[in-house]
C-alpha positions in Angstrom: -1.2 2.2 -15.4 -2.0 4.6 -12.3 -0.3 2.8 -9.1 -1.7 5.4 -6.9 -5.5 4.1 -8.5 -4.4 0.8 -8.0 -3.3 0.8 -4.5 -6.9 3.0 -3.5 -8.2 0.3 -5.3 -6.6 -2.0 -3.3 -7.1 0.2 0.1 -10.9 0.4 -0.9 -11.1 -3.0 -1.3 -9.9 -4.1 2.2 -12.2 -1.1 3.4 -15.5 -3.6 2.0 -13.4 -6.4 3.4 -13.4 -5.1 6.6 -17.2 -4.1 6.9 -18.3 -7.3 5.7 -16.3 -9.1 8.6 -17.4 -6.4 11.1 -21.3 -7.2 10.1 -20.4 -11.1 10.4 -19.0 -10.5 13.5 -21.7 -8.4 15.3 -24.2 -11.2 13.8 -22.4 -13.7 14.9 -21.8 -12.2 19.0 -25.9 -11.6 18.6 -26.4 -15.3 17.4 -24.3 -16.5 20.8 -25.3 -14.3 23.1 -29.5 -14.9 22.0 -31.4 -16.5 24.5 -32.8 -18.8 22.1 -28.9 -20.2 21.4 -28.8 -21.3 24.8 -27.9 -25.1 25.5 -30.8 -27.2 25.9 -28.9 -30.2 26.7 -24.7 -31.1 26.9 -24.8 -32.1 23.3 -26.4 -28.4 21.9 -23.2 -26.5 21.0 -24.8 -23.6 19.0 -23.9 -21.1 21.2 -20.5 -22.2 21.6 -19.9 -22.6 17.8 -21.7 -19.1 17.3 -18.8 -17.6 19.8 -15.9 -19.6 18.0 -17.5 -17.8 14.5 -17.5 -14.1 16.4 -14.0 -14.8 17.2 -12.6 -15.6 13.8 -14.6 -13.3 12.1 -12.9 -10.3 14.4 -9.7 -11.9 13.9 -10.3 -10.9 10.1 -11.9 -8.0 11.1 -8.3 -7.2 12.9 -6.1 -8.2 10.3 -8.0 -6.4 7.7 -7.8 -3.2 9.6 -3.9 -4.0 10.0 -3.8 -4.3 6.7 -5.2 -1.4 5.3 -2.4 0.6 7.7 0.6 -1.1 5.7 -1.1 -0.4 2.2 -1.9 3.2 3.3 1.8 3.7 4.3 3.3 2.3 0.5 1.6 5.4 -0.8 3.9 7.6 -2.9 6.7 5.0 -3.0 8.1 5.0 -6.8 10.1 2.6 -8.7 12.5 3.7 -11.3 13.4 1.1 -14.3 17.1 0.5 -12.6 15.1 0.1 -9.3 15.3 -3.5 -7.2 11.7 -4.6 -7.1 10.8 -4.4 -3.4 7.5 -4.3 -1.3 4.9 -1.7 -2.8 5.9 -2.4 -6.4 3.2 -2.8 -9.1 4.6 -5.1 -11.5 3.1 -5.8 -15.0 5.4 -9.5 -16.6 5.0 -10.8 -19.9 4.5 -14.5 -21.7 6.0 -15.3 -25.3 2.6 -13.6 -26.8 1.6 -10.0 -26.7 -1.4 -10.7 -25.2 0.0 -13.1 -22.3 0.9 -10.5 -19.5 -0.7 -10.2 -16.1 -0.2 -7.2 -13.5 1.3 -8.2 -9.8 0.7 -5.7 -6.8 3.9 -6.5 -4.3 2.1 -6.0 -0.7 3.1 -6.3 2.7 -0.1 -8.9 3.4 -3.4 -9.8 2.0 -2.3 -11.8 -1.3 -4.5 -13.4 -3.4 -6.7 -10.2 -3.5 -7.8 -8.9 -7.1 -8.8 -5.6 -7.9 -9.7 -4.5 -11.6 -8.4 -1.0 -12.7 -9.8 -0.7 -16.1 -9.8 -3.8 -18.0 -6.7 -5.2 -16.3 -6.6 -7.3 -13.2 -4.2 -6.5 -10.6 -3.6 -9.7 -7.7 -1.8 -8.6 -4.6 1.4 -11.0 -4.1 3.2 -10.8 -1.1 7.4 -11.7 -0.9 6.5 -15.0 1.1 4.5 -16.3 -1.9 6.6 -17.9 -4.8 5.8 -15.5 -7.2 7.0 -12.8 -5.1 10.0 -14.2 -3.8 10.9 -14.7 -7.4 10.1 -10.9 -8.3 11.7 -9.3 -5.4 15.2 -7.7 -5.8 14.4 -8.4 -9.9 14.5 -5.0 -12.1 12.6 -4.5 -15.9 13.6 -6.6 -18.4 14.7 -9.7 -16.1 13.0 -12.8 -16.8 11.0 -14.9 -13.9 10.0 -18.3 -13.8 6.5 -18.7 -12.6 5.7 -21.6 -10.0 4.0 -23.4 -13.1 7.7 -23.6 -14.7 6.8 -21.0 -17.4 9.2 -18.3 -18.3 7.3 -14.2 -18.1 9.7 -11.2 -18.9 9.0 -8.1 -16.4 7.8 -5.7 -18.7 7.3 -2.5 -16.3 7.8 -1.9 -12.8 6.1 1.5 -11.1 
């Protein structure tokens, strides 16, 4: 597998990320700022809620932006099969059965995001989630206990 495809993947998928927030946002700062959103009595709070929504939705905006920063600066960083796993590793572990393995992107933020490079689905995992705190400083071959209790065998690290 191609971790430089797999982390443009990942970079292109925080690029939709961010549009879709910047849109929500904009729509959002419209929806408060419209005349028609203006209070008609103490209890009518759609203005107010529409501003809280602008808010967030630029918070995501801002921490997608962030994000896409500390993916674009893992670029070019290899692994070697002696190599500690650390942040910017792409990390394929395997079950008991052939067929059981699964593909780990070690990012500095953003976890829980999927992106498909061929038929394989890569999830970004950062080191504060379980799974990564179990993979980091771990090299090939090692074996991992998943959150779930079951027992994966790191199978390739790039």
């Amino acid at each position: 597998m191609n971790k430089t495809e797999v982390l443009n993947l990942i970079i292109a998928r925080l690029g939709k990320d961010l549009e879709l927030y910047c849109r929500a946002a904009r729509s959002a700062q419209f929806e408060a700022t419209d005349e028609q959103s203006k209070a008609e009595n103490k209890y009518d709070t759609r203005g107010l809620e529409a501003s809280y929504l602008a808010r967030g939705q630029s918070r995501q905006a801002a921490e997608a932006e962030e994000a896409i920063g500390q993916f674009q600066s893992l670029a070019g960083r290899r692994f070697g099969e002696a190599d500690p796993i650390d942040l910017g590793a792409l990390v394929e572990v395997r079950g008991r059965q052939a067929r059981d393995r699964s593909f780990y992107f070690l990012g500095p933020s953003m976890g829980g995001t999927e992106v498909m490079h061929g038929k394989e689905e890569i999830t970004v995992i950062t080191p504060h989630s379980p799974l990564g705190r179990e993979l980091m400083g771990r090299r090939l071959g090692d074996r991992v206990r998943f959150p779930s209790g079951e027992e994966w065998k790191i199978g390739a690290v790039a």
